[in-house]
N, C-alpha and C positions, 0 to 999 in steps of 0.2 A: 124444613130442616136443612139446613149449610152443610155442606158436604167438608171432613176437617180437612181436604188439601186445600176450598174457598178460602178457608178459615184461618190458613195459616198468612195464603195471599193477603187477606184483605188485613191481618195485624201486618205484614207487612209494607203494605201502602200505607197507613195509618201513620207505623215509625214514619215513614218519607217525608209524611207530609209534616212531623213532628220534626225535621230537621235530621234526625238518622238516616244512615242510609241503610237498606236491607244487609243484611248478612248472610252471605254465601258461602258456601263450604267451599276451601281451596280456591278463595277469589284473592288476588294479590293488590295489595293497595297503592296505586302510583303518588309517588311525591307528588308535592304541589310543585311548579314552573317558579325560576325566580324570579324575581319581580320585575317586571318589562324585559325579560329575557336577556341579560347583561351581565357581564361580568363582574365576581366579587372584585373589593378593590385588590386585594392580594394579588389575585390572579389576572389585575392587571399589569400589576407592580411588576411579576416575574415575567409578564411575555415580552414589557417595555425592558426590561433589564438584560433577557436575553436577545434581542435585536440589535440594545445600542452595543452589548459583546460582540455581537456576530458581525455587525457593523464596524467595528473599530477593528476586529481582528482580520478582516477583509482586504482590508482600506489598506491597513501597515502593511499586509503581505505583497498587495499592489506597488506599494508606493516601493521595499527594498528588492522587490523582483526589476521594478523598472530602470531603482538604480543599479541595479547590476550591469544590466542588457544596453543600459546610454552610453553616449560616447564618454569619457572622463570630465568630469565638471569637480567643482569645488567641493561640490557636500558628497559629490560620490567616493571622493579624496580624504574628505574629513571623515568619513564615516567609514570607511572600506572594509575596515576591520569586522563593524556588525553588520553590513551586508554580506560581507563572504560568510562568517560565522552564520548567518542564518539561511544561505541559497545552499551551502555545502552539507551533505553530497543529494539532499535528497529533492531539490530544486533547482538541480545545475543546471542549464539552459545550452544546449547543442546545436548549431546552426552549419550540420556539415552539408545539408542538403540543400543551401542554399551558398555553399561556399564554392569558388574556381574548379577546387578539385574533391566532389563528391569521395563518400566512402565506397570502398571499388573491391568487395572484399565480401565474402558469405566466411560470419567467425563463428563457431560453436566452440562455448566454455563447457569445460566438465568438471569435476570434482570427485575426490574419493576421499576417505578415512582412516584412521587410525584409531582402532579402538581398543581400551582396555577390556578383559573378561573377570567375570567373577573372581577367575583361579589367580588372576593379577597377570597373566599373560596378557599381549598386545598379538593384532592381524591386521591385515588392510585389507577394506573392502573392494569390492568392483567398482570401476567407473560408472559416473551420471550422468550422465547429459542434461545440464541445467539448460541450457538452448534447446535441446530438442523437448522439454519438458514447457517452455513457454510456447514454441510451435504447437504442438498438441492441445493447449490449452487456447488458443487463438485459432486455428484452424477449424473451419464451420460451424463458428460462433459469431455470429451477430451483432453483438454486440462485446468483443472483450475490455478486459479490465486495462487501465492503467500500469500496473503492477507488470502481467504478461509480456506487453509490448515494450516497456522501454526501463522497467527498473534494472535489471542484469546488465540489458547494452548500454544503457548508461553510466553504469557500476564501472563496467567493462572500460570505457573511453575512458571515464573518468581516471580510472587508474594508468590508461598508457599516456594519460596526456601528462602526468605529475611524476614520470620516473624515467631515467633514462635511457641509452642503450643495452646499459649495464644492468639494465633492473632495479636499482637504486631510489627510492626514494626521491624526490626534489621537496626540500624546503615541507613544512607543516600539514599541506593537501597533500603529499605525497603521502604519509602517515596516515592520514583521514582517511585515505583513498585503499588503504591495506584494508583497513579494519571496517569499512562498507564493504567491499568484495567480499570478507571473512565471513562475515556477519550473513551474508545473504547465502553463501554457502555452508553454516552448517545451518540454518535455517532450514535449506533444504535437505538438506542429510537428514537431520533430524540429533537429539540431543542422543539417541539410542539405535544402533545398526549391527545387524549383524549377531547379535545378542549380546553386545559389549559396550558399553561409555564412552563416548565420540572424545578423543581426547587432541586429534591434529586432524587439520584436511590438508588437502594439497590442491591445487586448481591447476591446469594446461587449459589453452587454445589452440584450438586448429583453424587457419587461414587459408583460405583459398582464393584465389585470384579472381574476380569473375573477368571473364576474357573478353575483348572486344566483339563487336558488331561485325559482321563477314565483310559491311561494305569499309569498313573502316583499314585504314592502310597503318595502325596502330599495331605495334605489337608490345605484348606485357609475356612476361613470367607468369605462367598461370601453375607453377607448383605449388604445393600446398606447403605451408611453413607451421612450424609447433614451438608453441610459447608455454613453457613450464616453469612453473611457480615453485619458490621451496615450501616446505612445509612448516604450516602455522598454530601454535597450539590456541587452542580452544577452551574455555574456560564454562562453566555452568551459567554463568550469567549471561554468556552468548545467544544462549537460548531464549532470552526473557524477553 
């Protein structure tokens, strides 16, 4: 007499051998593999589509980065207009560490606010220290970002190089170069401070000399100088 757990065994070897497979409680059925293990054509179509993108959009970046950085040529002449339109501000290219006269200066940018309250009253916040906020962020880190290290001192040059003594503005970059600096500060403000609606920031510099080398028979001005910005209003889209 078969014992009914044989029993159940041996109907289901039988299915097996009949082409079914046994059935198992809580057994999960794997798909089949596709065929020679290949990609649909679809799914060739998009990875071919995003490389010749990635590809092209490469290549162009290359090509009006390079004319920017050459010496003046014909097509850099004919074109100047859409290379500067696309290096400014966020691709500008800085070469003072390779220049006669190095940057000779420890600058920290700060920033504060002015914000609206509920009650429709206005206050100014405390200062920030946007440079000591990318130091913090770069300091026994391994690996920092991009962003950290040169988006602000960039920001920063960028704007003293297109204005004048006076503060002024120079020509179309000079305007570009307000509203990059703006933009990066109240980014770091934030859209809300203080419990009120960021409506102006203001931005100063402070400069300090660094001093020469003991052996060095140079002498500099090692006072520290303050460079204050007027105040720029700020709009909701700043934020975005």
């Amino acid at each position: 007499m078969v014992e009914p757990r044989e029993a159940s065994d041996e109907i289901g070897l039988d299915r097996a051998d009949e082409g079914e497979a046994p059935r198992e409680s809580g057994a999960v059925r794997a798909l089949p593999p596709a065929p020679n293990g290949s990609w649909s054509l679809l799914s060739r179509i998009v990875i071919a589509g995003t490389i010749a993108v990635m590809a092209i959009g490469v290549t162009l970046h290359l090509v009006l980065v390079f004319l920017y950085v050459a010496p003046p040529n014909a097509i850099s002449k004919q074109f100047g207009g859409l290379v500067d339109g696309y290096v400014y501000p966020e691709f500008d290219q800085n070469w003072q560490l390779f220049a006669p006269n190095p940057l000779q200066l420890n600058i920290a940018v700060n920033a504060r606010a002015e914000v609206e309250l509920p009650d429709g009253s206005r206050r100014l916040t405390g200062w920030v220290g946007l440079t000591a906020q990318d130091i913090r962020a770069i300091r026994d880190n391994p690996a920092p970002s991009h962003a950290h290290q040169n988006m602000l001192r960039q920001a920063w040059d960028f704007y003293n190089r297109t204005h004048d003594a006076k503060g002024r503005a120079v020509g179309l970059r000079g305007e570009l170069s307000e509203a990059y600096v703006r933009r990066i500060a109240a980014h770091r403000l934030g859209p809300r401070r203080d419990g009120g609606q960021v409506v102006k920031v203001q931005i100063y510099a402070r400069n300090t000399p660094i001093p020469p080398p003991k052996w060095s028979d140079q002498r500099e001005n090692t006072q520290t100088g303050y460079q204050v910005l007027p105040w720029w209003p700020v709009s909701k889209e700043e934020f975005q």
